[in-house]
C-alpha positions in Angstrom: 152.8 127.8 74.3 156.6 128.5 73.9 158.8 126.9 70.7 162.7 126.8 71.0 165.1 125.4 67.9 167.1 122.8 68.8 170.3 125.4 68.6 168.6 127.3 71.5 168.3 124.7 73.7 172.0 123.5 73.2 173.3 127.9 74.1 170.7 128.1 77.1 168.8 125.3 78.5 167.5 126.9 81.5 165.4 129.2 79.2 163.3 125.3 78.8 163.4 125.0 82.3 161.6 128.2 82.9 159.2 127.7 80.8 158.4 124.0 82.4 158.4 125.5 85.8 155.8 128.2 84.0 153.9 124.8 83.3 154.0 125.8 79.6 154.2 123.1 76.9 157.5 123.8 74.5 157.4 122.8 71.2 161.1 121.7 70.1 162.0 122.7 66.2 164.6 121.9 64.5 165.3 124.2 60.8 161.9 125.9 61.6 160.2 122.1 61.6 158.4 120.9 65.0 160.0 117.6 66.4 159.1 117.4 69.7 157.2 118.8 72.4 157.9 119.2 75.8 155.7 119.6 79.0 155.8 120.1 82.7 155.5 116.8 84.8 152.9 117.9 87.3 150.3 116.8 89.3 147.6 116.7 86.6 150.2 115.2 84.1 151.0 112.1 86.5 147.5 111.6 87.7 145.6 111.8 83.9 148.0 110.2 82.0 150.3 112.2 79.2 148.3 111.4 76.6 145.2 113.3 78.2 147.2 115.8 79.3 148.9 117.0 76.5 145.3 117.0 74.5 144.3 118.7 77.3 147.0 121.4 77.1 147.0 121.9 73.4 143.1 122.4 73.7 143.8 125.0 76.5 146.2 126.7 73.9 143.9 126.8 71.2 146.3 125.0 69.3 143.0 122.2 68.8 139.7 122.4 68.9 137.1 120.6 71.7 136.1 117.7 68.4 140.1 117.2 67.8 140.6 116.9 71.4 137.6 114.4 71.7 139.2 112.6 68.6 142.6 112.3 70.0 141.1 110.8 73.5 138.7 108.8 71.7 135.7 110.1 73.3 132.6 111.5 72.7 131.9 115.8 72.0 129.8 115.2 75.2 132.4 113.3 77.2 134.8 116.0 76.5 132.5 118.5 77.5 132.2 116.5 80.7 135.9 116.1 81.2 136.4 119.7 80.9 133.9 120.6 83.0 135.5 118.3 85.7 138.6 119.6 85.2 136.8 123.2 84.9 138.2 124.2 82.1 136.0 126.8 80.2 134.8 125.0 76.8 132.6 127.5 75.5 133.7 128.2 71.9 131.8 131.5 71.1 133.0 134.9 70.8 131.5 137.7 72.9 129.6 138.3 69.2 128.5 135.3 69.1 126.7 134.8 72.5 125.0 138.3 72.2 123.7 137.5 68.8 122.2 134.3 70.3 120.9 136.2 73.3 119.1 138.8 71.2 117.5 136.0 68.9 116.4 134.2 72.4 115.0 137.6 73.9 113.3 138.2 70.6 112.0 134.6 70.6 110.3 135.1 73.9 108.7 138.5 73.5 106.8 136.9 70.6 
């Protein structure tokens, strides 16, 4: 996720284009302060809705978590896991750490 003050966009607006063509979402600031956010009209946007999509995105950017992302589409933790997984976007939210610490509790649980 890109951010461009106001002032940058006004001395070089093709640097926003790039970034949209990039299908990046911008975040537009103006004094250091977010206003506005920008984002690529593509297929997915037009077909899911913008709302969707830009939970979607800022979920993909780790900018939100899966719960705030279920929160702002007023679904379920499951439904959002479903959603993802149609979409098949990864939704997993361990660390490498994590998963072989639960893996090594499992193998310990089944030798036992």
């Amino acid at each position: 996720m890109q951010t461009m003050a106001i002032r940058d966009l006004k001395n070089n607006p093709s640097d926003l284009t790039k970034y949209l063509e990039n299908d990046e979402l911008v975040f537009v600031t103006k004094h250091g302060k977010p206003i506005g956010i920008t984002m690529p009209l593509n297929e997915n946007t037009l077909s899911i809705g913008i709302k969707k999509a830009v939970a979607l995105e800022l979920y993909k950017s780790g900018a939100i978590s899966m719960g705030k992302m279920a929160e702002i589409l007023q679904i379920s933790k499951s439904e959002a896991m479903k959603l993802l997984n149609d979409l098949k976007i990864d939704w997993i939210e361990y660390t490498q750490k994590e998963l072989d610490d639960e893996a090594k509790i499992v193998e310990k649980w089944l030798n036992n």
